[in-house]
C-alpha positions in Angstrom: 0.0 0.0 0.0 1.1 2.8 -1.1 2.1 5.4 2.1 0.8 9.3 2.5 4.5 10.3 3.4 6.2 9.1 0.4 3.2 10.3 -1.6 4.2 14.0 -0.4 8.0 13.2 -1.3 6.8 12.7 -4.7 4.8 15.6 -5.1 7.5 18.2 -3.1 10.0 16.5 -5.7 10.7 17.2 -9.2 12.1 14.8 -10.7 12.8 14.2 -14.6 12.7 9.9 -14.2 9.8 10.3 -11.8 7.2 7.9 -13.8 10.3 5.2 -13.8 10.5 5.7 -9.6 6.6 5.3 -9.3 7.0 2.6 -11.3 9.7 1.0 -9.2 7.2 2.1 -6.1 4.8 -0.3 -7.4 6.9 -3.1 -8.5 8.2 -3.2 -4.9 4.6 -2.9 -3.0 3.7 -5.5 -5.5 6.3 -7.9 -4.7 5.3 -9.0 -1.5 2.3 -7.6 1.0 4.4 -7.5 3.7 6.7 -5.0 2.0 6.3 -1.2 3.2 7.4 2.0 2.5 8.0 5.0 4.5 10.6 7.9 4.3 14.2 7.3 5.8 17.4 9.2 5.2 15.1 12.0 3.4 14.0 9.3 1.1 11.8 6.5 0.3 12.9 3.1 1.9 11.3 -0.1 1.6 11.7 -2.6 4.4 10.4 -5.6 5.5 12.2 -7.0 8.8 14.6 -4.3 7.8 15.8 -2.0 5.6 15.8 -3.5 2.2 16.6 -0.7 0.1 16.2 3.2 -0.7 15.9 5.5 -3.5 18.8 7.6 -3.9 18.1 10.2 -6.3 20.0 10.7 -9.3 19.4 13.4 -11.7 20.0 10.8 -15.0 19.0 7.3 -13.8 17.2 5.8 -10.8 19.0 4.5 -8.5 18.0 2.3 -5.7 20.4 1.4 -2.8 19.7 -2.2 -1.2 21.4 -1.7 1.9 22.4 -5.3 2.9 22.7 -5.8 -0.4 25.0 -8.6 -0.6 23.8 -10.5 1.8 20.8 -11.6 0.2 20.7 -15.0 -1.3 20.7 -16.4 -4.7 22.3 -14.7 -8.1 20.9 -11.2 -8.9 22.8 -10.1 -11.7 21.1 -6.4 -11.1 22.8 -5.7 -8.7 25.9 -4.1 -8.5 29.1 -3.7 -6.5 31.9 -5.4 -4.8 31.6 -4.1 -1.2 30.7 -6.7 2.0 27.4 -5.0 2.3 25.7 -2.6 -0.2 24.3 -3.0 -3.7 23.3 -0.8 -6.3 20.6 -1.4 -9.0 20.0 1.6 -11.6 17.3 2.2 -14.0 18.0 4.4 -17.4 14.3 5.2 -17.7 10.7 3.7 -17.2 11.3 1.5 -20.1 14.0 -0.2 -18.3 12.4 -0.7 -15.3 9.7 -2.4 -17.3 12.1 -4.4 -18.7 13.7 -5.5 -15.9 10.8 -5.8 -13.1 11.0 -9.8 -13.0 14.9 -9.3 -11.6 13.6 -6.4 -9.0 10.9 -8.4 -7.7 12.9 -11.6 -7.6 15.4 -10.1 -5.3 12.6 -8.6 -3.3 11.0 -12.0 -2.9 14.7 -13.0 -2.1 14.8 -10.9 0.8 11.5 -11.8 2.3 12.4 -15.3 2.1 15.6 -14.7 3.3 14.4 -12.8 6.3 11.6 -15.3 7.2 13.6 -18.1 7.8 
């Protein structure tokens, strides 16, 4: 469900990729019920016994930060980086995000998994 405090981020914000981050809003809602959304770190977070990951605004791409990143289990080719903790997936544009919602909301059903066991 979607939550009334990100729903003001969006409006407050301009941002030129903003259908692509809706997008990626409902994707994530959509993944799992037990997935939520509030506003952390001055940005929207989704969590579900923890943080899973955050938007971190880009002016060119979307950019989501999963903060545990490499933790979770299984082969998610979307995300990026070599650190012990944090991933990065990015988005060029909605039409990407389309594209590629299957791989989001696998590593979102990942997590839950993950976290439930």
């Amino acid at each position: 469900m979607h939550s009334p405090e990100v729903d003001v981020w969006f409006e407050k914000r301009s941002h030129p990729l903003e259908e692509a981050m809706q997008a990626v809003r409902d994707f994530a809602l959509d993944a799992d019920p037990r997935i939520v959304e509030s506003i952390k770190w001055s940005t929207p977070t989704y969590s579900y016994k923890g943080n899973i990951f955050s938007f971190n605004p880009a002016k060119n791409f979307v950019s989501l930060l999963f903060h545990t990143g490499a933790k979770i289990p299984g082969e998610h080719s979307g995300l990026e980086g070599d650190g012990e903790t944090a991933r990065v997936m990015r988005f060029a544009n909605l039409a990407e995000v389309q594209a590629r919602s299957a791989e989001l909301t696998a590593v979102l059903k990942a997590w839950c998994q993950w976290k439930d066991q």
